[in-house]
N, C-alpha and C positions, 0 to 999 in steps of 0.2 A: 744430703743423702745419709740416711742411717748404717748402721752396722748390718743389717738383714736385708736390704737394697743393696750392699755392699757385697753380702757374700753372695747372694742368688747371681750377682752381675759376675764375679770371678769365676762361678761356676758353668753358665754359660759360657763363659770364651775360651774355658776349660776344654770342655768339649769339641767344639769347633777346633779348638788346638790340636787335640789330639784324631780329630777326623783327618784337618787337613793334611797333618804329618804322615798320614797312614796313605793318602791321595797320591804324597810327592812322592812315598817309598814306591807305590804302586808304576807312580809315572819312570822311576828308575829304574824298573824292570825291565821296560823296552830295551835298555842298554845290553840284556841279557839275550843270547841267540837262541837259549831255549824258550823264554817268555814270548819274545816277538815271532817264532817260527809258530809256537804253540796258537799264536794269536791270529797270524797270519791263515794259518788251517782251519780254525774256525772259521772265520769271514768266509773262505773259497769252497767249504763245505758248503756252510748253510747255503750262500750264493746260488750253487749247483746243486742244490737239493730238489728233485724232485715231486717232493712230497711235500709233509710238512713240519714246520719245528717245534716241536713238544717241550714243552718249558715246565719242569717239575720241581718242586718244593717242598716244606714243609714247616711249618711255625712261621715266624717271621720270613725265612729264607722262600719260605710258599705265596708270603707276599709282596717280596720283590720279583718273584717270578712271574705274577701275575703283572705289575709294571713292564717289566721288559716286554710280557706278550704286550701289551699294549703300544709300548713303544713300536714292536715292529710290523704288528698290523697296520700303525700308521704312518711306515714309511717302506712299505712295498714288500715286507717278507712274511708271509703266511705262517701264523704261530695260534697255538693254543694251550689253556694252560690245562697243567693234568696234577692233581692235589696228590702228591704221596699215597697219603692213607685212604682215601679213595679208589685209586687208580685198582688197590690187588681187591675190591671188591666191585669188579663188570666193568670199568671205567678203561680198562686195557685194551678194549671191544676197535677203541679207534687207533690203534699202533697199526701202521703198513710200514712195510718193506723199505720203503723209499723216503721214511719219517727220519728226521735228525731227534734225538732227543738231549735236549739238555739241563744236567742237573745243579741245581743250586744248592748248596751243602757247606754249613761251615766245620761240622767234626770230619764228614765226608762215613760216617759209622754209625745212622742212627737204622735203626731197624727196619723201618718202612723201603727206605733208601734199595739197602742192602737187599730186599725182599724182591723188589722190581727187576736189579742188573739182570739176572739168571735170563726172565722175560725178553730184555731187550738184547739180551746175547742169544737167545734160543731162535731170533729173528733177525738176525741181523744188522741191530736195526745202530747204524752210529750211536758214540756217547759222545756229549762234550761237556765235560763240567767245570763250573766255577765254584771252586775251591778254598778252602781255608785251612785245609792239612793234607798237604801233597804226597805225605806217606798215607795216606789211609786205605784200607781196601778197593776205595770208590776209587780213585785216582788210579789204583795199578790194575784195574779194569776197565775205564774210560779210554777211547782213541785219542781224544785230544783235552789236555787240564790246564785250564788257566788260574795261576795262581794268583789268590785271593786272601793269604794267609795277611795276619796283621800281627802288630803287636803288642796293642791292647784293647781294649773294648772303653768307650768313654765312660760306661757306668762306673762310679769309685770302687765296686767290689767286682768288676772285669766279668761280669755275671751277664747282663741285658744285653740283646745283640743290638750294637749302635753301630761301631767303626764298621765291624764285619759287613754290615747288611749295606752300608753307606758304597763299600770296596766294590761288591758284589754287582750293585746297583750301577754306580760309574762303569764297571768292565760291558755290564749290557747296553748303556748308553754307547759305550764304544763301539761294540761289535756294529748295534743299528746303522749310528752312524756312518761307519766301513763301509756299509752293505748299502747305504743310500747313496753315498758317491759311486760305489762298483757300479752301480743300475743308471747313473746320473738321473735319479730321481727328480725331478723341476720343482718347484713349488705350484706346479699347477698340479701337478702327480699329487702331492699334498692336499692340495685343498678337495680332490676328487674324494679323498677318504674323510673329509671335514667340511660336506656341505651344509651342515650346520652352525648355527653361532655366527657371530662376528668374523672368524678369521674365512670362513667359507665365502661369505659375503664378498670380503674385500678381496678374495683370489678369484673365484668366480663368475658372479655378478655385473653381467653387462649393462648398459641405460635399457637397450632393447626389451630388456626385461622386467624394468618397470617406468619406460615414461609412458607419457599422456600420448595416444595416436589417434590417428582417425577422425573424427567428428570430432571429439573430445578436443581436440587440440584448437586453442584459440587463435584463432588467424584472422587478416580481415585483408582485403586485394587494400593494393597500394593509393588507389585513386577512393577508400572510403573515407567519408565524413568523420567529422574527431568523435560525434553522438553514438558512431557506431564503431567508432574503436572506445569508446569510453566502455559500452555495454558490452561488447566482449572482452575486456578484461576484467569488469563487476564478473560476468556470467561466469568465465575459466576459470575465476580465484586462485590464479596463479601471479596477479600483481602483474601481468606483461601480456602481451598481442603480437604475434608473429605478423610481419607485412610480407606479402606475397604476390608475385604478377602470375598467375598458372600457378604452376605448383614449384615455382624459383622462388628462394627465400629472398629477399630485398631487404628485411630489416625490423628490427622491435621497436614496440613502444611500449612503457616501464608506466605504471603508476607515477612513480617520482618526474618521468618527462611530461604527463600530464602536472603535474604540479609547479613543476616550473615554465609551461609554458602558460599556464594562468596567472605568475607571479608579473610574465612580463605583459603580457595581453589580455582582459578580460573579454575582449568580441572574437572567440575562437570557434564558432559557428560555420563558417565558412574554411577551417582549416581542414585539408586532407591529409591521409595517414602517413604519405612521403612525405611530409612537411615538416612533420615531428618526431617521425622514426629515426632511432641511431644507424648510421647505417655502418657494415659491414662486421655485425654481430659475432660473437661466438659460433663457429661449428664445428659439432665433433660426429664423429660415425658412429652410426649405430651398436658397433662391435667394441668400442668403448667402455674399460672397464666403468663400475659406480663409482670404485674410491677414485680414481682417475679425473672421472667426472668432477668429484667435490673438488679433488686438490686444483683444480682450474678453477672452480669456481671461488677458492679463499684464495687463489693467487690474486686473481682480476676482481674480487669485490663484489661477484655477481651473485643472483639469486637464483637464475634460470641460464639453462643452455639448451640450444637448438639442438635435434636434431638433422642431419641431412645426407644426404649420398654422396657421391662426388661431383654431380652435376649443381650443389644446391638445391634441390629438390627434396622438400620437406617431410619428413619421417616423423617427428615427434618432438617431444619438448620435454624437458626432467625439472624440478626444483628442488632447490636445498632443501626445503623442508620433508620431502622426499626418502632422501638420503639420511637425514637424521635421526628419522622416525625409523630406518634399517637399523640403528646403532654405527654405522659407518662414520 
């Protein structure tokens, strides 16, 4: 490793250093009855807020505001983000009565800032800011101030907002957080705001919802010839044949138990579908998550699993390949 591999790498962990230090002061605050009461009142505000929580910023501080609104639209608390210097031009149109608003500010004295309070006192409308100078005007006019003050910035000339905005960032993770155990929010509650992607899928995502049913589903009654279980598993292209007496599952046959029932027998003409089916298959219910599905199916080694009801009575069938092709 050279000398400029060298310094880039000190400078990195520089930083980090100097975040994490600014993390642990932050976490010692709790220690303090003003910070945790301070903390406390937020949570039980927004919780109980009627309306909704207006997350305001500006510069950098305008784009961690817009993270935290994200964060708590997606775990159950109604926010939106309102830009400073926008806001005192028509953007004020959506402040109601029953709005928490809160501001992110590390001087807690820039002008736009200071331009809005008047608005949001002229209406009533709560403050709660996250703060990086607890004396500032914003603060002795705020109901509730989380102190967010640090005491340096990672940039070498204490200039670029890094630690600050890092501080700021973590207290909004906290608050969501709070507010997602006060609601006991589920992880189904979750994936409800993230029916997209992979994580929707695997919270979501019953078999019911995408196996094979119906005609589609390759079956063949118990008493059929191996000709006619061979062709409905060529025709399914599912590599397997549900065996069936009515609509009772009795048991599969797998490509692979064709294979080795050839290995041991070539006069299999006269073989029937109970002859060769495994019996006492996999079943799961329909209401069955997907990821569910798979993680049974790489426990036991299979490809395919049945559907059925609780009488055994045949609903459908999924395959791995299925499931993989979801990202699952």
């Amino acid at each position: 490793m050279n000398k400029s591999q060298e310094t880039i790498i000190k400078n990195g962990k520089k930083v980090i250093s100097i975040e994490r230090k600014a993390l642990e002061d932050l976490e010692k605050r709790f220690k303090s009855k003003v910070f945790s009461k301070n903390f406390s009142d937020a949570v039980e505000s927004i919780y109980k807020c009627k309306g909704k929580i207006i997350v305001t910023g500006i510069g950098k501080s305008g784009i961690i505001a817009q993270k935290i609104v994200a964060t708590f639209n997606s775990t159950g608390t109604y926010s939106i983000f309102l830009h400073s210097a926008d806001s005192i031009h028509g953007d004020l149109g959506i402040l109601r009565e029953d709005d928490i608003v809160m501001i992110i500010s590390k001087s807690g004295d820039s002008k736009e800032v200071k331009e809005l309070i008047q608005v949001f006192k002229n209406l009533k409308i709560k403050i709660i800011s996250i703060l990086g100078n607890v004396n500032s005007e914003l603060a002795k006019l705020s109901d509730t101030v989380l102190n967010a003050s640090i005491k340096e910035e990672a940039c070498p000339h204490n200039l670029a907002p890094t630690t600050s905005t890092t501080v700021s960032l973590v207290i909004g993770d906290a608050l969501a957080v709070s507010l997602l155990q006060k609601r006991n929010f589920r992880k189904e509650d979750f994936a409800f705001f993230h029916p997209g992607g992979v994580l929707g899928k695997k919270l979501l995502l019953k078999v019911e919802d995408i196996m094979v049913s119906g005609k589609n589903i390759p079956s063949v009654d118990e008493k059929a010839n191996i000709k006619d279980v061979i062709y409905r598993i060529s025709s399914g292209r599912l590599g397997c044949v549900v065996v069936v007496s009515g609509k009772k599952v009795k048991g599969i046959v797998t490509d692979g138990d064709i294979r080795r029932l050839l290995e041991k027998n070539l006069e299999i003409k006269n073989v029937k579908a109970s002859e060769v089916m495994s019996k006492n298959p996999k079943l799961i219910p329909k209401e069955t998550l997907a990821q569910r599905a798979l993680e049974i199916m790489e426990t036991n080694k299979i490809t395919s699993l049945i559907i059925a009801d609780n009488k055994n009575n045949l609903s459908g069938i999924i395959h791995i390949h299925k499931l993989i092709e979801l990202g699952l």
